[in-house]
N, C-alpha and C positions, 0 to 999 in steps of 0.2 A: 287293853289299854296300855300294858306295858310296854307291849311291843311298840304301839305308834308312838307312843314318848320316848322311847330309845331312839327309833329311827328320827323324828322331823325335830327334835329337840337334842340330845346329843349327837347327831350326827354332822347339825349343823355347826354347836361348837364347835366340832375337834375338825371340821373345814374353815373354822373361822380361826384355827390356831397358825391351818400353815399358811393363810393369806394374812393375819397378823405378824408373823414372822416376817413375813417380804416386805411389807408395807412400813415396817418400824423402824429395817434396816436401809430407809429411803427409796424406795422403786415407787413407783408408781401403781395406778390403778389396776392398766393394763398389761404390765410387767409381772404383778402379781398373780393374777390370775393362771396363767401356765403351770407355773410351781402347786397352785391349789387343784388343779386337774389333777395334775403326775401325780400329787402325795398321795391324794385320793382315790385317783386307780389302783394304785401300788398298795394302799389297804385294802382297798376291795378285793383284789388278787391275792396277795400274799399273803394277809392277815387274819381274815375270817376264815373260820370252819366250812361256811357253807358256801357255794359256788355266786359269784358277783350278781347283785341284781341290780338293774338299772335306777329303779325306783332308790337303794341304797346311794349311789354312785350320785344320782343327781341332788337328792336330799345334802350329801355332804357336800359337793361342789359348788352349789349353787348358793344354797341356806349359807351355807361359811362363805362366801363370798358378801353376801347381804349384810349377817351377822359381823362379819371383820369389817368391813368397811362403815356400818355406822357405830362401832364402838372405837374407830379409828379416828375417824373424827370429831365423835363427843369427846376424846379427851383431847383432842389437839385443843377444842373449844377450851376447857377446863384450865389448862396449863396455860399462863398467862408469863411469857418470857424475859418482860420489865421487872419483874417482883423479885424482892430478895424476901430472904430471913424465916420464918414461921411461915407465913401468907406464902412463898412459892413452895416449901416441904411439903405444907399441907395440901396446896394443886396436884403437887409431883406424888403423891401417896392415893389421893383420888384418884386421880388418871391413871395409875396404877390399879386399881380396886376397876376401875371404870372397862378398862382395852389391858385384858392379860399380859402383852407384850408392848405396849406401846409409851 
């Protein structure tokens, strides 16, 4: 049980970090997506003990792609950009809480 919640639940976070990263810093869908392959080959290779499994590789790429993209746009929803004062801090702190980088 450990194993499969490592694998299909954080592995799709930490793919939904660097397709969050792209996506917050304005690219697009499609733009993003390259950046979240590279990063995540590049862990699969360089950073784990054990030799790359595809099963690893596609859980991060794919999940983090699913994962960033709808916590990318639940908070664009949230952040309401006419509002001032308390009522827009408190979207901007949500949406925060909501899309790690977004």
């Amino acid at each position: 049980m450990r194993r499969f919640r490592h694998k299909s639940v954080r592995a799709s976070f930490h793919g939904s970090l660097y397709f969050s990263a792209f996506r917050a810093n304005g690219y697009t869908f499609w733009q993003s997506v390259p950046p979240t392959l590279f990063g995540s080959y590049i862990w699969e290779a360089a950073a784990e003990k054990q030799y790359p499994s595809p099963n690893d590789f596609i859980n991060t790429c794919f999940g983090g792609i699913a994962l960033g993209e709808m916590t990318y746009r639940l908070s664009n929803q949230i952040v309401n950009n006419h509002t001032r004062g308390f009522k827009r801090q408190f979207s901007e702190i949500l949406a925060l809480m909501v899309a790690k980088q977004s």
